[in-house]
C-alpha positions, 0 to 999 in steps of 0.5 A, spaced: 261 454 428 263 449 434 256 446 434 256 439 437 249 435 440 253 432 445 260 432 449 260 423 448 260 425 440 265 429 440 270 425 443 268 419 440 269 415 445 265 410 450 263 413 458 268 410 463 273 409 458 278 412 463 277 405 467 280 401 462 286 398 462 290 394 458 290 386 457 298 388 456 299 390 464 293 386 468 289 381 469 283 384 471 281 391 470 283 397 476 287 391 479 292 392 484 299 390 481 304 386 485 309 391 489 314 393 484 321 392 484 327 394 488 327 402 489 334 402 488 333 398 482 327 404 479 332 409 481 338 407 478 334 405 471 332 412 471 339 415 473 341 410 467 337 415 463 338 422 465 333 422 470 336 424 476 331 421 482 330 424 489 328 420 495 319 419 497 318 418 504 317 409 505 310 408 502 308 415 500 308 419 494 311 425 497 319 427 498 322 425 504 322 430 510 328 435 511 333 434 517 331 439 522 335 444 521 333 444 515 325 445 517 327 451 522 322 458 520 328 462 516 332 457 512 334 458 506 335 452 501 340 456 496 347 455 499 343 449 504 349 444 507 344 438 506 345 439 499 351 441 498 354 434 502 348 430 498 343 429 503 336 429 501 333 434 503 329 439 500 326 434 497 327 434 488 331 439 489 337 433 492 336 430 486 341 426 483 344 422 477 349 420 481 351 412 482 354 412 489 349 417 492 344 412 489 347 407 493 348 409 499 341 413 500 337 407 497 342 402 501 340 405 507 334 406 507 330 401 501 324 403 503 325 409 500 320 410 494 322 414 488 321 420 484 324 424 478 325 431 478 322 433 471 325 439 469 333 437 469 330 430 466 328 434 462 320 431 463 313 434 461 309 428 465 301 430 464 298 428 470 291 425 469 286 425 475 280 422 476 277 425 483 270 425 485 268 433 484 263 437 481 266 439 475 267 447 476 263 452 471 264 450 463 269 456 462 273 453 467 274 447 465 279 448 458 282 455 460 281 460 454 277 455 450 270 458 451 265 451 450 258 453 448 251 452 451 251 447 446 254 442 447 251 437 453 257 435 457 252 431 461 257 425 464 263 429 464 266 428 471 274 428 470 281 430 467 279 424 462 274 428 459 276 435 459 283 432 455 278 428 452 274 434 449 281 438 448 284 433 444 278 432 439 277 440 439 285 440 436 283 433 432 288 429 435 289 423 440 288 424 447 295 422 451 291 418 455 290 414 449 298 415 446 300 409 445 307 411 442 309 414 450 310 412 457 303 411 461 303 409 468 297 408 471 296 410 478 293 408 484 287 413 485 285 412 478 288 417 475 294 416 469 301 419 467 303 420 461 310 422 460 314 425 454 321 428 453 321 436 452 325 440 447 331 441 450 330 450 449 323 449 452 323 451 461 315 448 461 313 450 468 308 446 473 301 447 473 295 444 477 288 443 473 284 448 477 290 452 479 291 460 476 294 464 472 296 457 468 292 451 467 291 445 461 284 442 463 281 441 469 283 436 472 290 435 469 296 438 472 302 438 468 309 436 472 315 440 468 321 444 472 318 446 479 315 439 480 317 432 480 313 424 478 313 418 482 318 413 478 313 407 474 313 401 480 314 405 486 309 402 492 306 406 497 300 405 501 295 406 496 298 401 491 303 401 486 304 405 479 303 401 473 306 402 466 301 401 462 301 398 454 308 396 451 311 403 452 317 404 457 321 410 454 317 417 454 316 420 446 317 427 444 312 431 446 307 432 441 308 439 438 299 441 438 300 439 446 307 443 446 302 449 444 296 447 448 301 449 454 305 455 451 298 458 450 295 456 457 302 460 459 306 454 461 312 457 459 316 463 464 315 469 462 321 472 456 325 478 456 322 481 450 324 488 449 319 494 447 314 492 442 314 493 435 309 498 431 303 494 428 307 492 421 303 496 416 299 492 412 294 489 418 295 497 421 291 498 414 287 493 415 284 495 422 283 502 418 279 500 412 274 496 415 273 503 420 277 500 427 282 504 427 279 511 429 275 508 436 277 504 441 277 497 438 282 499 433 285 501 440 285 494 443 286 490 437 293 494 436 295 493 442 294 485 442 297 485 435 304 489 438 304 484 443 305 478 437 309 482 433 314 482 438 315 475 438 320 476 432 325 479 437 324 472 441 325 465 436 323 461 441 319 462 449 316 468 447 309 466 448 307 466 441 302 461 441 297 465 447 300 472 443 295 470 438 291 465 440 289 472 444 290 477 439 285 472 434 279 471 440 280 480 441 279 481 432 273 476 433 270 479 438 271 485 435 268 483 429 262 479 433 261 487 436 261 490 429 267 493 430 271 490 425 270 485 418 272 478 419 276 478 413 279 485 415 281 481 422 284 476 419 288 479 415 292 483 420 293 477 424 295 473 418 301 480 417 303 480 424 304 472 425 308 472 419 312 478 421 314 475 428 314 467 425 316 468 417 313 461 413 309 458 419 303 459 416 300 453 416 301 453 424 299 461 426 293 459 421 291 454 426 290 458 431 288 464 429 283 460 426 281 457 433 282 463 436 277 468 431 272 462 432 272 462 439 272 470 440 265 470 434 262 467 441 263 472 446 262 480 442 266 486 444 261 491 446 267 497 447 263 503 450 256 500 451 252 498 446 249 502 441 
């Protein structure tokens, strides 16, 4: 049972946190730095990286403006002349590892800022924000992770702290926290942090309050569909800064990638029909009386959709499959439907099924997922 006294004890960490800042990078904490160098020179050390970059207005964050036949009511960016002849317009979707080009945008206009389009960089950036708002109600702030009225999350105020909590809930480090990769502080307070995708994987974009997809509030994910501001870039607000002594983004942590793929950061996959329920959980369900009533019914249906990840090795949502299918079996087994060995077994028989001799990741999660759902009973055709 996840039971703690408070949200400070369970991440293990000091309050304000967050606000510190490596003796490596500044002289004094939550100090501006100085103007970075060049754009042109950022945007040519991404390019030398297989980072291909795009034009931000000067002194903004966000893209240059499109031409004016571009910005007119009905234009279609496939098959756009702009494009097609390298302007930048369209904002990442121009983006380029092309030298010349570079050259000649950057020379043009050196008061460009730069950005990197993540998906073709092949990027998962973890946008930390730190704004000033109400946290929303607890079952919002970590999608799909009940948190307890028992824990006091008195003092929580932003995407360092629900990161924070998700990180100590899977026993790892906070990226914030992630010494190994690329972290650039940003000028409102909030913080990047950078780290390679698996070349298979399409992570797509999210915001942290954003549906049907989201990490934590206040934490957005930047990945195909989105783009990052380059460390060094200046803007009005001030300079984004590498921070620590990492400049190169590590490979992204496999209990993060499966953190996104359960909060639905993968696209959808073709997956053909799905399989019946493998025998042994489909006895498993019966012998503990779950196969004759409606629960037997709905915890089926959830173990079909995890048993159809075998068509698919990679993409097919495996981890959110089960992760949902172990929250069903345990309200369910808080209903009284089901025994909790009972539901384990049939969870443990449809993960092997789909991803044979991974029994140390899907116990994870099914073990998550069972305790999490322990707190919220099924109650399947009213209460007896």
């Amino acid at each position: 049972m996840f039971v703690v006294e408070s949200l400070w004890s369970l991440m293990g960490v000091r309050m304000a946190h967050e606000l510190d800042v490596s003796s490596s990078d500044s002289g004094q904490p939550g100090a501006l730095a100085a103007a970075g160098p060049p754009s042109i020179a950022l945007a040519r050390w991404c390019a030398s990286r297989g980072w291909p970059v795009h034009p931000l207005a000067p002194g903004r964050k966000t893209p240059t403006a499109n031409c004016e036949a571009c910005r007119q009511p009905g234009h279609v960016r496939t098959g756009c002349a702009c494009l097609l002849a390298g302007r930048w317009c369209h904002g990442f979707h121009a983006a380029t590892l092309d030298f010349a080009r570079i050259e000649e945008w950057w020379s043009a206009r050196p008061g460009l800022g730069v950005g990197v389009a993540c998906g073709p960089a092949n990027l998962v950036v973890i946008d930390i924000d730190a704004h000033g708002q109400p946290p929303p109600d607890r079952d919002r702030l970590l999608p799909g992770i009940p948190i307890p009225r028992s824990v006091d999350l008195s003092g929580l105020a932003n995407g360092f702290h629900t990161l924070g909590v998700l990180a100590a809930l899977r026993g790892e480090v906070s990226p914030a926290d992630d010494e190994t990769t690329l972290r650039v502080r940003t000028p409102s307070g909030g913080l990047h942090v950078w780290y390679r995708a698996h070349g298979s994987h399409r992570w797509q974009c999210s915001t942290g309050s954003s549906s049907p997809r989201a990490l934590a509030w206040q934490v957005d994910v930047r990945a195909h569909g989105g783009y990052i501001v380059v460390p060094g870039t200046t803007t009005t607000a001030g300079t984004y800064t590498a921070v620590g002594p990492t400049r190169e983004p590590a490979a992204l942590p496999s209990w993060l990638a499966q953190e996104l793929a359960r909060t639905g950061h993968l696209p959808p996959a073709h997956v053909p029909a799905p399989r019946p329920v493998p025998p042994r959980a489909r006895q498993a369900v019966i012998a503990a009386g779950g196969g004759r009533d409606a629960s037997g019914g709905a915890l089926s249906r959830v173990l079909s959709e995890v048993t159809a990840c075998a068509a698919v090795p990679e993409g097919a949502a495996f981890s959110a499959k089960l992760n949902r299918a172990a929250y069903t079996a345990g309200g369910l087994v808080a209903g009284g439907h089901l025994s909790e060995a009972a539901a384990e077994q049939a969870l443990r028989a449809a993960a092997e099924q789909a991803r044979p001799g991974q029994d140390r990741r899907y116990g994870a999660i099914i073990r998550s997922g069972l305790d999490a759902g322990l707190l919220r009973p099924l109650f399947l055709g009213g209460r007896a």
